[in-house]
N, C-alpha and C positions, 0 to 999 in steps of 0.2 A: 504494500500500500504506500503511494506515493502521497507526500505532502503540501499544499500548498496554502495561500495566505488566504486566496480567493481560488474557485472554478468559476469561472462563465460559461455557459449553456446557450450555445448558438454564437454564431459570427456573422451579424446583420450591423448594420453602424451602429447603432445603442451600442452592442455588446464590445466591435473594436473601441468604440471612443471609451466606454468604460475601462477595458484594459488598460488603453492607451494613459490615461488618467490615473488609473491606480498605480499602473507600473511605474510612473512620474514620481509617485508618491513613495517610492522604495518596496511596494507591494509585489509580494513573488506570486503571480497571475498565470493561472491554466486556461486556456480558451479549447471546447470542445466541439466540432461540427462536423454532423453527421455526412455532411456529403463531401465532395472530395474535392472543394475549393472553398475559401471562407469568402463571406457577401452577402448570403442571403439574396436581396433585393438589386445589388449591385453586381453585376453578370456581363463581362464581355469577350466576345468569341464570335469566330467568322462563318457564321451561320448560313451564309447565301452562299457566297461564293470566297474565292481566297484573295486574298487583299483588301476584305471589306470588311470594316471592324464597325462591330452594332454592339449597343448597351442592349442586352433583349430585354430589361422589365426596367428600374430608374436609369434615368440620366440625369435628371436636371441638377443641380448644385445649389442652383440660388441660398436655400434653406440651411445648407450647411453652409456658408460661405458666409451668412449674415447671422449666425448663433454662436452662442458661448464656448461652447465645443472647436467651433473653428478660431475663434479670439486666444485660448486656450492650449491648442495644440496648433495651429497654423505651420507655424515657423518649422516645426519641428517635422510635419510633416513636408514643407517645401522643400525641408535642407535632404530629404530622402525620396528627390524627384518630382512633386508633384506639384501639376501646372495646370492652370484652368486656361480655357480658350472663351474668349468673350464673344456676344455680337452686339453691335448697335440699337440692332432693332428689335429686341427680345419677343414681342409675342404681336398677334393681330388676328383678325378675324376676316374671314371671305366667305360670301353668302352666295346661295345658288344663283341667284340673278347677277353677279359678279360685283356688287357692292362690296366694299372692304374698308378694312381699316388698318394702318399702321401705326406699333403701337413704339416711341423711340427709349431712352433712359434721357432724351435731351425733352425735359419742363415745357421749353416754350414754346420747341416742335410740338408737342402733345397738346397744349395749348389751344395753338394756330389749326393743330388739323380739325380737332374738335368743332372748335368756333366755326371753324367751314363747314362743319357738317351739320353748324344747328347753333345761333345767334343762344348762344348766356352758357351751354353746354362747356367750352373750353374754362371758364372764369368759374362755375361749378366745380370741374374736375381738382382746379386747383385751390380752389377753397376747403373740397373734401383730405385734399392733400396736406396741408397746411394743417388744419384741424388734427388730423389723423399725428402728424408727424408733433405736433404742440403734446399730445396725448402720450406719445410711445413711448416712455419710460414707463408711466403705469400699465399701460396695455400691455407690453410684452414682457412688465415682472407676472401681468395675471397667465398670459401664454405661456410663457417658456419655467414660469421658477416653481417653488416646492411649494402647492397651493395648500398643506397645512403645514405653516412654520409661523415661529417669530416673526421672521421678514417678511410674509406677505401681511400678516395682519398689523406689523406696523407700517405699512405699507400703503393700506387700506385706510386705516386710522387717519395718518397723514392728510389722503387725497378728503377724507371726510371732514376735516378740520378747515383743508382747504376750501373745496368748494363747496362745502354744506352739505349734509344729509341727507336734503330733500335734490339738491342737484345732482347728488353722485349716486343715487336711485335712479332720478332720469336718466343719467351718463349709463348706467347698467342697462335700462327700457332701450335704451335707441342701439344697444350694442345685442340686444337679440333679434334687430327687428330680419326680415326674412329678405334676402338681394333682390327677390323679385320686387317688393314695396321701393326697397331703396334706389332700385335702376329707374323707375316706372317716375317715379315723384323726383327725381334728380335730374336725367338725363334729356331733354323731347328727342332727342336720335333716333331710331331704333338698330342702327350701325353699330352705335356705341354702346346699350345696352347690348346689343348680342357681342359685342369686344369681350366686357366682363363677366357674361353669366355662363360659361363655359368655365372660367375656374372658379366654382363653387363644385363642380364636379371631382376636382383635384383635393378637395377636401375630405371629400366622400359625403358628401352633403346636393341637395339639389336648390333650384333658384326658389322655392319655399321655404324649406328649412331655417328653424329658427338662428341666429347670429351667424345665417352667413353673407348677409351684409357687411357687416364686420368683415368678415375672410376675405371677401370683396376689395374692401379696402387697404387691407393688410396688403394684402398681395401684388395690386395697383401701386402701392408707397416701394414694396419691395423691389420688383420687380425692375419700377424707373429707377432704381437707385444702385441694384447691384445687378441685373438683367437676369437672365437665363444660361448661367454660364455651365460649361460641359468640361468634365477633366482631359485635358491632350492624351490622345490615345485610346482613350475608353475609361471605364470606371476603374479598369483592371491597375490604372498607375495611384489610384486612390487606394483600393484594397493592398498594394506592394507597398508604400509608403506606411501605410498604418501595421503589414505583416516585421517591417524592421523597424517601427519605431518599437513595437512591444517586445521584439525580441533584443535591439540592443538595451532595453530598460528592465533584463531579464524571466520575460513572460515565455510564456511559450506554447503556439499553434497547435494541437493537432486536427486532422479533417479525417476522413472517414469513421470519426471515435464519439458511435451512436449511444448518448446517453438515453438509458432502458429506465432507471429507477434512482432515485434520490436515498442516500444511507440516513437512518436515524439513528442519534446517538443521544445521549444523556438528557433528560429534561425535553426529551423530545425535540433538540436542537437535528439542525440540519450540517451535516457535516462531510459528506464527502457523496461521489455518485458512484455509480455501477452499469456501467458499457454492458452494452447487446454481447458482448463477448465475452463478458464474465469479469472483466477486470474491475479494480475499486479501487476509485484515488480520494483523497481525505484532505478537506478544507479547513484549515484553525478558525477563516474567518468567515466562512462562510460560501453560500452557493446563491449566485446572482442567474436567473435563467432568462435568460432574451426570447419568451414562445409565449403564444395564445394562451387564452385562459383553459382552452382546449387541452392543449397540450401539458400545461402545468399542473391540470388538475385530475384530467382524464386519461393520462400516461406515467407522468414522472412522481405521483402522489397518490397512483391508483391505489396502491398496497397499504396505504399509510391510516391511522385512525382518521372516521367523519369529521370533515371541517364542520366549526361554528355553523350553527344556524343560516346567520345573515351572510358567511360565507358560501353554504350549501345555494342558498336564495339566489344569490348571485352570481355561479354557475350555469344554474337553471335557466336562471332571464337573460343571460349574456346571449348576443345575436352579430350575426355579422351582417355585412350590409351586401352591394353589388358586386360582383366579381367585373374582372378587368380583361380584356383581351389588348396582343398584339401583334401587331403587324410589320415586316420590316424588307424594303425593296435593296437591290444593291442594282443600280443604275449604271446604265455606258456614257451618260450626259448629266449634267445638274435638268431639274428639273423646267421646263417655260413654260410661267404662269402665264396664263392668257392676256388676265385683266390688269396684270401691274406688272413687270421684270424685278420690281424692286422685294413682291413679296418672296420668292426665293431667296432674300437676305435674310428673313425673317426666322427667331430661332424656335419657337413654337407656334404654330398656325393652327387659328380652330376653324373646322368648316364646319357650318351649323349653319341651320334658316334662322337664327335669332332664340330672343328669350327666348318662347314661345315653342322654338324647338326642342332645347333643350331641355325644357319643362317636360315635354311629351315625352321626350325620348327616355327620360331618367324617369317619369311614370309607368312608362310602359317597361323598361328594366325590374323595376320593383315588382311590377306584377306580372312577373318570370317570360315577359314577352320578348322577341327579337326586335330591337326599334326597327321603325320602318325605312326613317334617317335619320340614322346616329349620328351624335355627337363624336367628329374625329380631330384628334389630336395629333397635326401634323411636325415630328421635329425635323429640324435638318442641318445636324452637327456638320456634315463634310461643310456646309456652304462657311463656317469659321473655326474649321476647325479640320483642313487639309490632310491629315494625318489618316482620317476613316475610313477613305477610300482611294483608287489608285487615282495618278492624276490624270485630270479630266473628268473624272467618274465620279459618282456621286450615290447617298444612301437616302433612305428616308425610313424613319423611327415613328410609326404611327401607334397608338394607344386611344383604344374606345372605352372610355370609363362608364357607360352605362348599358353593364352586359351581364344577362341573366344567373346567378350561380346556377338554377337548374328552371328546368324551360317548361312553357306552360303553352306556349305558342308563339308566332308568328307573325308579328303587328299588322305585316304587310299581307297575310296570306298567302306568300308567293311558296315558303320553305316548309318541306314535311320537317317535323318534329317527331324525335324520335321518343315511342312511348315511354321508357323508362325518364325521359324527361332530363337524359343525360346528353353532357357534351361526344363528340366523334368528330372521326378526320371529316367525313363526307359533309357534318352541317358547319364546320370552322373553315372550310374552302370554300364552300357555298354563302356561306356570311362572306367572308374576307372578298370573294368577286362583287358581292353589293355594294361593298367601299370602295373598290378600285374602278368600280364605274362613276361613282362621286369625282374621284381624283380624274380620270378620264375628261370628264365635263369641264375639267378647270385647268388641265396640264397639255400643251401641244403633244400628240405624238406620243403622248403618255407608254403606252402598250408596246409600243417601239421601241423606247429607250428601257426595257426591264429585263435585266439578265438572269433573275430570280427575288423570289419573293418564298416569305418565309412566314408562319401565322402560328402564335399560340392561343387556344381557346382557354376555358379559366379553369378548365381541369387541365390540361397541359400544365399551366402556371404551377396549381397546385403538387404535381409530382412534381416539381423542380423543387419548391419549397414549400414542406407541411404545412408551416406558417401562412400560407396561402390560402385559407380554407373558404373552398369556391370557387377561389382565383381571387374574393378579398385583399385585395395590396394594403387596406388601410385596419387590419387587423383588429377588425368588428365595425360595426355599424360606428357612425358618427356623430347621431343626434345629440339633442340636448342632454337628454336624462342618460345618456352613455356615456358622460364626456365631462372635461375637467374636473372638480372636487367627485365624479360619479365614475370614474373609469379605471378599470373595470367595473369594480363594482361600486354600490350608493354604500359597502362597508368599506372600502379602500382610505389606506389612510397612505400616501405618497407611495412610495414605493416597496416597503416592507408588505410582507404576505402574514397569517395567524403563524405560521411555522418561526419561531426563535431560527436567527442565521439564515434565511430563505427571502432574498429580493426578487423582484420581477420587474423585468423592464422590458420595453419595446415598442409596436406601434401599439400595443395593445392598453397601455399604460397612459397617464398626462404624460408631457403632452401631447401626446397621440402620434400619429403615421409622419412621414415626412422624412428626409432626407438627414433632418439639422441636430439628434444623437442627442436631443436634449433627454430622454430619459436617464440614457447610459452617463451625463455628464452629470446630472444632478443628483442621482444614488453615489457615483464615484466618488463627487464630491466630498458629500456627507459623510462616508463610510473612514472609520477610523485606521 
């Protein structure tokens, strides 16, 4: 029986940036992951063809690039390779009639397009902007920090001293309100609301759902400010930087080393695991496990006495939301947009008919249907970021965020549905042709320039990572009553689990899914 300070259970960014943090901290750190590359979410490999390098599930950065975990470990991991490729133009929207919008990280461009598109719309954006950014120290100690600690309740305290009781109530009222209300009464556009109401879907939230106008906003502040940036090379130079920072800070990887069961020791403390293989290694300080509530409670906890009550409860109720497909071309030409040359600059592209589409399409997901016209989420690293494909050639990184875990029908009527109501190769190619007629409509020659294409459905996703449950990337449902001081469960209290020495982190955890490791950084933190 080997010894260590900590084990980590899984290698998804929670888990390296926890390592990476603890091992800073003089902590002798074991990371365990069952499959035979650590990432999780983070996955790159030349899946079309050779020379074509595709993120196949995250790429975007933004989220870790503007959180504490990147503040924190940055330097450390630049000085061991690792490099972001920027674009100008971070994200925009193109609608079936070929309306569009570009969105820049330059204020007064975004501004001036706006105001073109609709007289008080640009002076709005930037008022919401402004406001927003006045706000972000509070907003993103309640986002990102340990929402039961000292610090946020003096926190809270503060903002209530400052702006009154009865204002920092309203300040909480307008921060639930739902993005559809805030697009609708904000913007007269409908270009411009369909810009934004596509990443509410990124949240794993739809343009009703409560506070994601907030998300809206957030994201809009973020995004002008740090863009859409993608690491040089693939994710793969992100995961290699963080595999040597933990290893020159004494940690140490292994992948294939499927933890089967969690060891109980004294006082019912958690102290070390026990691999699908028989092996057992032993924690002083503890077992942090980066998995679903699924997985932590219905695998690695199976053997162990009945949790509490209101923990049993909250097993029960836990739910996940929409699973995720994707899609990914490797190209003989960069792409030529019809309607603009410039959106091919552009580093995430949503095609969508608007709100209104959106809305349907993520209705119609929930109620296990195939949308009719999804919501597609167009990336396209090679155009800033040369390295992904050979030169001249080009990729595209597509992701439908509102796609059935298990299928109930077929919006449009056009697709048999197979009865057991499961994904197969035959209904994910047959989906995946109904998007590439979208792109078709909007890309010269489209069908021409495609040397392969490559499609995972949200059970594919799922074999890749258990953690995936459905193809769920945002590791459970997103709502209100799932989410902050409630996530996992309404008994969660930060990061600790009922087990003495047993943490849980990941998307499943505050703050929830996303790129930016803030679970992994805020338990590390803490952790003695």
């Amino acid at each position: 029986m080997s010894t260590h300070d900590y084990i980590i259970v899984g290698s998804g960014i929670n888990a390296l940036v926890a390592a990476a943090v603890l091992g800073k901290k003089g902590k002798k750190v074991l990371v365990l992951e069952r499959n035979d590359r650590i990432g999780g979410c983070l996955r790159t490999e030349e899946i079309t063809a050779p020379g074509f390098i595709h993120d196949v599930m995250a790429t975007t950065m933004v989220l870790f690039l503007t959180s504490p975990a990147y503040g924190a470990l940055g330097k450390d991991l630049e000085a061991r390779g690792l490099e972001f490729a920027h674009a100008d133009l971070p994200t925009g929207v193109l609608r079936p009639d070929g309306s569009h919008v570009i969105f820049s990280k330059d204020r007064q461009r975004n501004i001036a397009t706006f105001e073109a598109l609709s007289a008080g719309d640009g002076a709005a954006f930037s008022r919401e902007m402004d406001k927003l950014g006045a706000d972000a120290p509070f907003l993103f100690s309640l986002l990102g920090g340990a929402l039961w600690s000292g610090s946020i309740a003096k926190t809270v305290a503060k903002e209530a001293w400052r702006r009154g009781l009865r204002n920092l109530a309203g300040w909480f009222g307008e921060a639930l309100m739902p993005a559809r209300a805030h697009l609708e009464s904000t913007y007269r556009s409908e270009d411009i609301q369909a810009l934004w109401a596509p990443w509410v879907l990124h949240c794993g939230l739809g343009p009703e759902s409560a506070y994601s106008a907030e998300m809206v906003k957030v994201i809009g502040f973020a995004i002008e400010l740090a863009g859409c940036p993608v690491a040089k090379g693939g994710a793969r130079t992100l995961l290699a930087a963080f595999e040597k920072l933990i290893t020159d800070n004494g940690g140490v990887i292994r992948t294939g080393a499927d933890v089967e069961a969690l060891i109980q020791g004294a006082g019912g403390r958690a102290t070390g695991v026990r691999l699908a293989s028989g092996e057992t290694l032993s924690a002083s300080g503890g077992v942090v496990a980066s998995v679903t509530p699924t997985q932590l409670y219905g695998r690695l906890l199976k053997d162990w006495p009945a949790p509490p009550a209101e923990v049993n409860d909250g097993i029960k109720s836990f739910r996940y939301g929409k699973g995720n497909m994707q899609i990914h071309y490797a190209l003989n030409s960069p792409p030529r947009w019809k309607h603009n040359p410039e959106l091919g600059q552009v580093a995430l592209l949503h095609l969508t008919p608007g709100l209104d589409g959106v809305s349907r399409a993520a209705n119609e997901a929930e109620r296990g249907m195939l949308p009719a016209v999804p919501t597609i989420c167009v990336g396209q690293p090679a155009s800033f970021d040369p390295s992904r494909a050979p030169e001249g050639q080009s990729i595209l990184w597509l992701q439908l965020p509102e796609t059935p875990r298990f299928l109930k029908g077929d919006a449009s009527g056009q697709l048999d549905i197979p009865t057991d109501g499961r994904w197969n190769e035959a209904l994910r190619e047959s989906y995946a042709d109904r998007v590439e007629k979208i792109l078709e409509n909007h890309i010269d020659g489209f069908g021409e320039t495609v040397i392969a294409r490559k499609a995972y459905s949200p059970a594919d996703l799922e074999t890749m990572n258990m953690n995936l449950v459905g193809g769920d990337p945002y590791g459970g449902f997103c709502g209100l009553d799932q989410f902050f001081l409630w996530r996992p469960f309404k008994s969660s209290v930060n990061h600790r689990t009922h087990v003495p020495g047993l943490y849980h982190i990941g998307a499943s955890t505050h703050p929830g899914p996303g790129l930016g490791g803030g679970s992994g950084f805020l338990l590390a933190s803490s952790l003695k």
